[in-house]
N, C-alpha and C positions, 0 to 999 in steps of 0.2 A: 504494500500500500504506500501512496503517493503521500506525502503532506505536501497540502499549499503553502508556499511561503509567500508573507504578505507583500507587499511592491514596497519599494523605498524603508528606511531604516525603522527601526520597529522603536517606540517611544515608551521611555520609563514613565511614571505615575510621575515621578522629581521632574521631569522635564520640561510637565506643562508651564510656559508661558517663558519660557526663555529665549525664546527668539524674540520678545516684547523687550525683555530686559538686553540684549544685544543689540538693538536696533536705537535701543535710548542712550547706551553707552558707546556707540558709534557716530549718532545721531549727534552730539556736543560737538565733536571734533568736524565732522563731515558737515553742516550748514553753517556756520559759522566760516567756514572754510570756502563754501560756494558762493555766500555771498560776498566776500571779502575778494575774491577772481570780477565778481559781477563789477564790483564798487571799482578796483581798478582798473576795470575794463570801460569804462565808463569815463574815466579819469582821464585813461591816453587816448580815448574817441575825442574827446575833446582837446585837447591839445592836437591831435593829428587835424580836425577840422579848423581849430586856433592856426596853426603853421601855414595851411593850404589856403586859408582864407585871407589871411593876410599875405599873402606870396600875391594871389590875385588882386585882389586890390590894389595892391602897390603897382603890380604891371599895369591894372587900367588908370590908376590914377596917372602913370610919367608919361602913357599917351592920350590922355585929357578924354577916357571913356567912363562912364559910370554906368552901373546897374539901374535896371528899370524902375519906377518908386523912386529913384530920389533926384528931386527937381529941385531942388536947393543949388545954386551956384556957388563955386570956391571950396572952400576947405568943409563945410558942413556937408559937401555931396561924400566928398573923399572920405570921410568918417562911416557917413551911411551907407554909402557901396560897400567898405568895410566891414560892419555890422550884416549886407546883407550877404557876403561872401563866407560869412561863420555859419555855416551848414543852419539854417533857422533864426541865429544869433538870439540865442535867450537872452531874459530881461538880464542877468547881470554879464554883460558885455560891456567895457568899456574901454575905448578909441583913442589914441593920442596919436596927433598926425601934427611933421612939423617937416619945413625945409630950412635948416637951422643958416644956410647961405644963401638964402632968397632963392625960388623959383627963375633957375636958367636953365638953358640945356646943359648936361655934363654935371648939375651939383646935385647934392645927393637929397632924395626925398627919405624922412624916417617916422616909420608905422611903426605902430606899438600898438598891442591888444593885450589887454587880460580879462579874463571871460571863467565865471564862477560854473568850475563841474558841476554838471547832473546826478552825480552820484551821491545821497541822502540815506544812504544804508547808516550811515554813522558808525560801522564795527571797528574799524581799521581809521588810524590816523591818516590826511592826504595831506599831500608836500604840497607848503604854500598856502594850507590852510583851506583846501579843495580850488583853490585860484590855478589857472592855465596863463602863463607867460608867454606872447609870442611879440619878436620885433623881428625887422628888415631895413637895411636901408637899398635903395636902387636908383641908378640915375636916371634923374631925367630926361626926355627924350626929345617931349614939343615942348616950348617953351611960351608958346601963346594959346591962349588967353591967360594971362597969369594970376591966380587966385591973390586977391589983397591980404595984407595979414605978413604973418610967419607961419599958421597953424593954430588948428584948434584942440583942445585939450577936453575928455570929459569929468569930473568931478569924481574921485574913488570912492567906494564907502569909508567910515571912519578907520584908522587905523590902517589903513593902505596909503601907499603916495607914488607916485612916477619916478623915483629915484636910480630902478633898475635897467632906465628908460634911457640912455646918455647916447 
């Protein structure tokens, strides 16, 4: 005579509910850990759209093109083409545009963004205090119409300031 033997591992009376307790003892290390990938990933999507957005911008600003929506003439357009080059440009984006040797051909135009991560998980600390740094300088290319001014500058929140900015 044949015995059945039963499929898969045959479970002690002690056993019940241990895969609940393995799963919670896992579970600390293991989500903590996925969101903390999420948050930095989040982190450098932002700064890769911070870098690429300001790369653009600067190229349409030296040859005098702006993004659609901003009808503002001079230095206020170049900010907002700015803003709309940051993949959506969330609300905390802020723009500091300057041509520190006057608008000519050959001198150099310099963009500076810093634009507050999407990442609100709060598990993990973010460098900069979840802020994305991006600058460029590039020369100028047309030299007319020349925006008045030197450059326009946006306001930081408190405890931030353009120093990184030179």
């Amino acid at each position: 005579m044949v015995l059945a033997r039963p499929f898969g591992r045959v479970r002690d009376a002690g056993d019940r509910g241990a895969a609940a307790v393995e799963f919670a003892l896992v579970s600390v290390v293991l989500i903590p850990l996925l969101f903390g990938i999420l948050q930095y990933g989040l982190y450098f999507n932002a700064s890769l759209n911070a870098d690429q957005g300001v790369r653009e911008a600067a190229r349409m600003a030296v040859v005098h093109r702006a993004a659609g929506g901003c009808t503002t003439p001079g230095w206020v357009e170049v900010a907002c083409t700015t803003e709309a080059m940051i993949g959506g440009a969330p609300a905390g984006t802020y723009v500091k545009v300057a041509a520190p040797e006057g608008w000519a051909k050959g001198k150099p135009l310099h963009l500076c963004v810093l634009v507050r991560s999407p990442s609100t998980f709060g598990i993990l600390p973010m460098p900069n205090d979840g802020y994305v740094r991006a600058d460029l300088r590039m020369s100028i290319e047309q030299a007319l119409p020349a925006p008045s001014g030197t450059g326009v500058t946006e306001t930081l929140p408190s405890g931030l300031d353009w120093s990184w900015c030179v």
